[in-house]
Backbone as CSV, one residue per row, in Angstrom:
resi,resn,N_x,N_y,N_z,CA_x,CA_y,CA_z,C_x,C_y,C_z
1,UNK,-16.849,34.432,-3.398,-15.701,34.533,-4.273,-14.462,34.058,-3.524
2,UNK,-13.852,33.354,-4.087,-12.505,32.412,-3.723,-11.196,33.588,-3.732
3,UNK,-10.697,33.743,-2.799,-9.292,34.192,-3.030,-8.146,33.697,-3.635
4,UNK,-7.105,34.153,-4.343,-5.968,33.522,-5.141,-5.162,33.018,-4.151
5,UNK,-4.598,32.161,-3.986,-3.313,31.386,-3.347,-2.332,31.982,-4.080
6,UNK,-1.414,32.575,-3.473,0.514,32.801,-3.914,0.783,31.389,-3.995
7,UNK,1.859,30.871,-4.739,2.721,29.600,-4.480,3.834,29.937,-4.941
8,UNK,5.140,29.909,-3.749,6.447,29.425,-4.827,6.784,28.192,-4.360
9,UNK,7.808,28.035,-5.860,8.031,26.148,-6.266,9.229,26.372,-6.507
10,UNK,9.611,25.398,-7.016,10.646,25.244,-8.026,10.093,24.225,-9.253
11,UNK,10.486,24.837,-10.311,9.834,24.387,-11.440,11.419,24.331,-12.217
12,UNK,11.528,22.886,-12.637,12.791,22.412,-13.831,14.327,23.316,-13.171
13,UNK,14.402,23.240,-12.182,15.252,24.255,-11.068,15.324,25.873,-11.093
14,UNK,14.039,26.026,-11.590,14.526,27.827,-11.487,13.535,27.894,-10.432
15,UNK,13.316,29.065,-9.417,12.268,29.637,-8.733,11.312,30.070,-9.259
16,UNK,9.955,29.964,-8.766,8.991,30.575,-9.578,7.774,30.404,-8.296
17,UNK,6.638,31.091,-8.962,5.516,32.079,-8.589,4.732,31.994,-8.827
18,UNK,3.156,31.717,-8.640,2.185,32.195,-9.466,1.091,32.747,-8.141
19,UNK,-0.238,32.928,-8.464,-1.349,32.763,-8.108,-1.972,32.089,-8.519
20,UNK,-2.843,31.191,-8.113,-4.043,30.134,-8.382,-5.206,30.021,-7.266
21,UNK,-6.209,29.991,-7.691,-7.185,29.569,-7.331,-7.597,28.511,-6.703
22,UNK,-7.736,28.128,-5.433,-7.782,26.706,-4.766,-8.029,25.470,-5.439
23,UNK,-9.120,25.388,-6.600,-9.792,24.624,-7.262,-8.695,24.127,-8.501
24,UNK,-7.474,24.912,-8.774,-6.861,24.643,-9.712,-5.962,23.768,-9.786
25,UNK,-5.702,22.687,-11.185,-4.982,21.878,-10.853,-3.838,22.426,-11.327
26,UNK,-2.705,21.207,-10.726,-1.187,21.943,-10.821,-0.879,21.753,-12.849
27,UNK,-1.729,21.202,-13.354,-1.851,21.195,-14.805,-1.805,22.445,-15.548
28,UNK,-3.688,22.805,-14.950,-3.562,24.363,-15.400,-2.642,25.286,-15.182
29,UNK,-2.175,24.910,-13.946,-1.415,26.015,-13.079,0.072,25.878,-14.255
30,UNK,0.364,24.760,-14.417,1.485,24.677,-15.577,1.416,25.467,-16.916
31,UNK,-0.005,25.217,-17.298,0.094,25.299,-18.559,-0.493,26.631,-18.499
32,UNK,-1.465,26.979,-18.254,-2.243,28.409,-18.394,-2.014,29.741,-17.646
33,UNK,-1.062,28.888,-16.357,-0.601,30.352,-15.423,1.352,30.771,-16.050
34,UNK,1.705,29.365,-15.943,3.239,30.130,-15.962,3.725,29.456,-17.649
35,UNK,2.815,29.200,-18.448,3.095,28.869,-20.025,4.007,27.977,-20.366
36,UNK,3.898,27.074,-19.450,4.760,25.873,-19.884,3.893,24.543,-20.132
37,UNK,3.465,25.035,-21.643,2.498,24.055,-22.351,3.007,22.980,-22.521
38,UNK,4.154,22.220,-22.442,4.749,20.537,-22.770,3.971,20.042,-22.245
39,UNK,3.706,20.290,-21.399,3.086,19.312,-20.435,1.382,19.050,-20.881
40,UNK,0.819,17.890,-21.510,-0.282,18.319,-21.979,-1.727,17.488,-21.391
41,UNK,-2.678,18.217,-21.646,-3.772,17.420,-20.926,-4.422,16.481,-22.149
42,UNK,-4.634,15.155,-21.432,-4.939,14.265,-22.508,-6.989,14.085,-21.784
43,UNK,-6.648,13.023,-20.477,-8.299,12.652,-20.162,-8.909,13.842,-19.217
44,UNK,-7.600,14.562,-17.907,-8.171,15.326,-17.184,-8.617,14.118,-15.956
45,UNK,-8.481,13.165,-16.074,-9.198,12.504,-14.506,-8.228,11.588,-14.005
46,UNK,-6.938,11.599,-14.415,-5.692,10.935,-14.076,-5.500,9.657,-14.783
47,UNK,-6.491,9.241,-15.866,-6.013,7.838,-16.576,-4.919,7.585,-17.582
48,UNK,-4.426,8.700,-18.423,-3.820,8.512,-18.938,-2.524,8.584,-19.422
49,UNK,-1.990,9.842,-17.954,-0.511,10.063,-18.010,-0.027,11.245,-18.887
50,UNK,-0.685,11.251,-19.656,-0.004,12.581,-20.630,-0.099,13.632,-19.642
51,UNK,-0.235,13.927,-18.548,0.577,14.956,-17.559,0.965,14.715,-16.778
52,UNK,1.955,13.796,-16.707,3.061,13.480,-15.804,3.783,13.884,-15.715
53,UNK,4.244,14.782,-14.735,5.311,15.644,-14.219,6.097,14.691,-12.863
54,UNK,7.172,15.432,-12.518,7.706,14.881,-11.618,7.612,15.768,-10.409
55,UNK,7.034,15.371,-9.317,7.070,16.456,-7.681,7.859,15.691,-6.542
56,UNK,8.882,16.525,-6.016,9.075,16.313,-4.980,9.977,14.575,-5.135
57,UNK,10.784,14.171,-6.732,11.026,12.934,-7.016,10.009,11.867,-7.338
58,UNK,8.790,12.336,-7.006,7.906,11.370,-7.450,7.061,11.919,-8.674
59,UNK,6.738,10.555,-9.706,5.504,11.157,-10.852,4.409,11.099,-10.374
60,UNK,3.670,12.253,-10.978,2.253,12.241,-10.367,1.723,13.107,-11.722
61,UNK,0.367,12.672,-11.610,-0.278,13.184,-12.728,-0.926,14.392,-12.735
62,UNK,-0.380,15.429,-13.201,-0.384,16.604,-12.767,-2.044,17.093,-13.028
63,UNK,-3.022,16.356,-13.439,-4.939,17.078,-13.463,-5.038,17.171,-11.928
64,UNK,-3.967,15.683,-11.190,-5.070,15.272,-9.899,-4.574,16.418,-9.021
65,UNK,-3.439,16.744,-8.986,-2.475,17.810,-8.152,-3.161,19.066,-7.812
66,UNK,-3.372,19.962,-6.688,-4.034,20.776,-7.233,-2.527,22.170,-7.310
67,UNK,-2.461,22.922,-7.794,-1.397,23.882,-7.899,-0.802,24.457,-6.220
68,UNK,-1.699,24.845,-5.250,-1.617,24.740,-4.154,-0.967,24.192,-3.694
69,UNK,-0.693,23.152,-3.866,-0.059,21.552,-3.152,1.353,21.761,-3.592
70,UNK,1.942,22.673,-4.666,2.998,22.806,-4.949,3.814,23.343,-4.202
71,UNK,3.273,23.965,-3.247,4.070,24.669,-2.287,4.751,24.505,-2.113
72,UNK,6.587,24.803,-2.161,7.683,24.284,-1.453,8.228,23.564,-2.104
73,UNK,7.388,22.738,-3.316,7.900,21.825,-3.792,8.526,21.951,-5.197
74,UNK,9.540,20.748,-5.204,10.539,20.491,-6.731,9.361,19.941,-7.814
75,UNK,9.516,20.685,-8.995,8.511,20.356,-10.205,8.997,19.719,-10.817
76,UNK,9.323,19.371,-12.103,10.171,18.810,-12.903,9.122,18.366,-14.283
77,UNK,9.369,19.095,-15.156,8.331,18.889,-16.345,9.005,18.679,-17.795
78,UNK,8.417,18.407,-18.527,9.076,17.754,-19.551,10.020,18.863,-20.164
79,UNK,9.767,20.016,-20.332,10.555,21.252,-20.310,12.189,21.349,-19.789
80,UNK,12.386,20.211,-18.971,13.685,20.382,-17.989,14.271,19.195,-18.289
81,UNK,13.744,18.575,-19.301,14.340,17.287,-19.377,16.037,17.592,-20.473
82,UNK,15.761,18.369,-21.428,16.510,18.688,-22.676,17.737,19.839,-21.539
83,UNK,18.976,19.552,-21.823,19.806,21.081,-21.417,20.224,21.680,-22.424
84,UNK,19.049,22.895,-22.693,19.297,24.011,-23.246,18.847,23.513,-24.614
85,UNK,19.467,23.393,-26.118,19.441,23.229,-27.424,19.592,21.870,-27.381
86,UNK,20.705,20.912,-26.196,21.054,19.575,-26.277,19.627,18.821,-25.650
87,UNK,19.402,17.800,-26.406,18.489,17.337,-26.359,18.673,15.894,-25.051
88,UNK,17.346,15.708,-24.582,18.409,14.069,-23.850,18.350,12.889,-24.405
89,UNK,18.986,12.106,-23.838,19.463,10.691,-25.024,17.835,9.809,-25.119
90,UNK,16.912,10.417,-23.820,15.596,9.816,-24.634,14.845,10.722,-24.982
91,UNK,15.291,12.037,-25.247,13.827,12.736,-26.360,14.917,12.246,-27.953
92,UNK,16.481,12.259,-27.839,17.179,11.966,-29.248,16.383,10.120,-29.515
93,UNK,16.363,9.414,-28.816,15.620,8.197,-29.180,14.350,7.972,-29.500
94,UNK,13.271,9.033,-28.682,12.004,8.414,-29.041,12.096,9.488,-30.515
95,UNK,12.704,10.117,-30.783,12.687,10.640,-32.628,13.511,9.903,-33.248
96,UNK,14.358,9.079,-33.342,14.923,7.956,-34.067,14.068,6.618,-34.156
97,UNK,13.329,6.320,-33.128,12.916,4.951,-33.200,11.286,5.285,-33.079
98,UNK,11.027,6.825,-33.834,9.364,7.354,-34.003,8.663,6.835,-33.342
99,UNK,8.925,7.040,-31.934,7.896,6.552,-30.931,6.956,7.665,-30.285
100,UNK,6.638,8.541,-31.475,5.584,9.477,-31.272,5.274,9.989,-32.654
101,UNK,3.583,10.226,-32.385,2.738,10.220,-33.687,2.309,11.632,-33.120
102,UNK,1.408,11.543,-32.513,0.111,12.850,-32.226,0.743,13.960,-31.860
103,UNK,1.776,13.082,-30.444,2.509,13.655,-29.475,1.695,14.498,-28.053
104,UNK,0.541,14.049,-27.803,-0.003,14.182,-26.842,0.364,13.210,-25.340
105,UNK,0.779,11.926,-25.566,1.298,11.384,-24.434,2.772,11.411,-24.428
106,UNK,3.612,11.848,-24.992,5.421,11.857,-25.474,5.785,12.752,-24.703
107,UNK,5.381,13.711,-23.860,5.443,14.468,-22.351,5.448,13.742,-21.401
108,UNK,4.728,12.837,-21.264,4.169,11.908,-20.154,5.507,11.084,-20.049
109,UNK,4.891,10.242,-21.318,6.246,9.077,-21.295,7.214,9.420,-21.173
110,UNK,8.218,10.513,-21.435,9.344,11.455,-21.748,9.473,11.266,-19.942
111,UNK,8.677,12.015,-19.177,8.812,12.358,-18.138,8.724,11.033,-17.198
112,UNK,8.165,10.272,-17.403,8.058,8.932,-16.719,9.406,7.957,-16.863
113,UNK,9.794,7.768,-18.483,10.897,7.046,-18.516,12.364,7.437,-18.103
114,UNK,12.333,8.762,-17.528,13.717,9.482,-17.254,13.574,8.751,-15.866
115,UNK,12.132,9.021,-15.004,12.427,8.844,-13.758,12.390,7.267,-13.853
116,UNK,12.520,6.561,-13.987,12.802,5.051,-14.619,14.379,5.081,-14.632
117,UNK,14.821,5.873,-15.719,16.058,5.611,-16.018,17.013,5.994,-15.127
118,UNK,16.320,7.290,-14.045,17.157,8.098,-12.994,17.252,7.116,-11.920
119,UNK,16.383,6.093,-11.643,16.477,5.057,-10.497,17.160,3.872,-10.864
120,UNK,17.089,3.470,-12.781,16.996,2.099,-12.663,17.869,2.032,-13.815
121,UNK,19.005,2.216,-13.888,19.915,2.628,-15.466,19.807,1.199,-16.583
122,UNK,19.285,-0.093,-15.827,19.157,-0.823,-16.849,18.312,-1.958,-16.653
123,UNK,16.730,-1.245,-17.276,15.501,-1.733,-16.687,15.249,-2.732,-17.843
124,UNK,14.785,-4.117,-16.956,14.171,-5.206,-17.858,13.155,-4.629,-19.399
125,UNK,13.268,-5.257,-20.452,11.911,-4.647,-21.039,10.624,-4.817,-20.246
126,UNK,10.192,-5.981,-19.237,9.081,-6.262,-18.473,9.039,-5.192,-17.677
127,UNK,10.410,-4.792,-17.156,9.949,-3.408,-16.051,9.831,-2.225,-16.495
128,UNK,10.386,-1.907,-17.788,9.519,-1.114,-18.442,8.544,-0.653,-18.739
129,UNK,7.765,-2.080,-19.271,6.430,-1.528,-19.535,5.539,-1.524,-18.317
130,UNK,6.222,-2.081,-17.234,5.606,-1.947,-16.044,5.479,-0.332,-15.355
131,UNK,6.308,0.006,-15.297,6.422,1.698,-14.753,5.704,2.414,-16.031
132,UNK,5.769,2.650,-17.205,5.255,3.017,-18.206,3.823,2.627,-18.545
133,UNK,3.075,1.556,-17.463,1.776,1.304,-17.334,1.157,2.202,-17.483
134,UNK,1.083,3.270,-16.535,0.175,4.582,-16.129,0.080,5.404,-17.634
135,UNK,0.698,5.019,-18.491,0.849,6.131,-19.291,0.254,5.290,-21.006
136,UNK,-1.059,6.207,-21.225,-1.232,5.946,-22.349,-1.259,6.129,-23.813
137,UNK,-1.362,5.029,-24.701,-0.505,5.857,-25.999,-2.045,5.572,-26.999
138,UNK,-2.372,6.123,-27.841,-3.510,5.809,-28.926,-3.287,5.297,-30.130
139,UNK,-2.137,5.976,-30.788,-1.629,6.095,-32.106,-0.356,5.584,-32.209
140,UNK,0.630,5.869,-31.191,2.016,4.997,-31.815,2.192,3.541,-31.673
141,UNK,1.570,3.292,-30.690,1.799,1.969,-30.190,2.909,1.556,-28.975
142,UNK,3.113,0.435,-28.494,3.673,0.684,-27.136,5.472,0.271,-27.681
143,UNK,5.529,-0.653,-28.524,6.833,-1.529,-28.877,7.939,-0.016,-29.335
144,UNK,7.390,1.213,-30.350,8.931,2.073,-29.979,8.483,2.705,-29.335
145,UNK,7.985,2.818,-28.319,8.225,3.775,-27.097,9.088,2.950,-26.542
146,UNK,8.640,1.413,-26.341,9.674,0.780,-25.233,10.731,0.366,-25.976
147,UNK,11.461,0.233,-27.406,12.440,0.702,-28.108,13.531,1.895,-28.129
148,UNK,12.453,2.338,-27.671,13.626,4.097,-27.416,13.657,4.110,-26.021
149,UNK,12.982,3.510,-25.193,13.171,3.784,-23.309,14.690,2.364,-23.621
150,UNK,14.942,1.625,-24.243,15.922,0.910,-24.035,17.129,1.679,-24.370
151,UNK,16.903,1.968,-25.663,17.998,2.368,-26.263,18.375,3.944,-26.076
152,UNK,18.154,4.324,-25.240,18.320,5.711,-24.374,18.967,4.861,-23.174
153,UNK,18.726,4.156,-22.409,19.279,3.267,-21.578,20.805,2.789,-22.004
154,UNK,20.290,2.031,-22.793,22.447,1.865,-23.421,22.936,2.976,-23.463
155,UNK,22.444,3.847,-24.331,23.365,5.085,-24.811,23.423,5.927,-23.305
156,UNK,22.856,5.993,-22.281,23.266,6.598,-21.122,24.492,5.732,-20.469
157,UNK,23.968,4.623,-20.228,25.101,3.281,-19.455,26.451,3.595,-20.374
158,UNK,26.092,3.938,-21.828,28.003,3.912,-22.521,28.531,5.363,-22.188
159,UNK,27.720,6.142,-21.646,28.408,7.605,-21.461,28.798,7.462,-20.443
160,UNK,27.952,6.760,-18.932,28.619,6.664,-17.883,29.830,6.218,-17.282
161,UNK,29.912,4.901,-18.251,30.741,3.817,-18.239,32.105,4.300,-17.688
């Protein structure tokens, strides 16, 4: 019998806690230990992005992670993207330009195109869909996702301005 691992993190900047099981990924550990279901499992073997979280500044697909590994580290999940009731200028875009159907990968992408937008405030459409590779869609199609990763882009660049 396996003993529980303690971990604290930081998760979307608050402190936090759990126990997990060595074997567990930082997925489950999201979704089933501390109930922050946004984050959702699509294949489970890292192909498709719908759990892309952000660690430590980098995306990583949170099946392969194991919760353990969180140790110490900055989380950042689709949960932390919105402040508070205000929404951000790309969850207000990908619902204007319905670039989500099922909404099983719109976590992923959500979380992928911020860190896009946090490095790169005004990314080619080619480099778009380039960073947005990892992440797959079934049902909406790729043209408004990468419609609303633009136009979340302007509307950030005119606030900064």
């Amino acid at each position: 019998m396996q003993s529980k691992v303690h971990v604290q993190t930081t998760i979307n900047g608050e402190a936090a806690e759990f126990l997990c099981e060595p074997r567990q990924s930082l997925l489950e550990c999201l979704r089933d230990i501390l109930t922050l279901t946004g984050t959702k499992e699509g294949c489970n073997d890292g192909n498709c992005g719908a759990c892309t979280v952000m660690m430590d500044g980098r995306i990583v697909t949170s099946c392969l992670v194991l919760g353990c590994e969180a140790e110490g580290a900055k989380i950042e999940t689709v949960e932390g993207i919105a402040k508070g009731s205000q929404l951000h200028p790309l969850q207000k875009a990908f619902l204007e330009n319905a670039a989500l159907q099922c909404g099983i990968c719109t976590p992923g992408f959500l979380v992928a195109a911020k860190a896009l937008l946090d490095q790169e405030p005004d990314p080619s459409e080619e480099r778009i869909r380039f960073w947005l590779a990892n992440n797959l869609c079934r049902c909406t199609g790729y043209d408004k996702i990468i419609r609303a990763v633009q136009q979340a882009a302007r509307e950030m660049r005119e606030v900064n301005a």
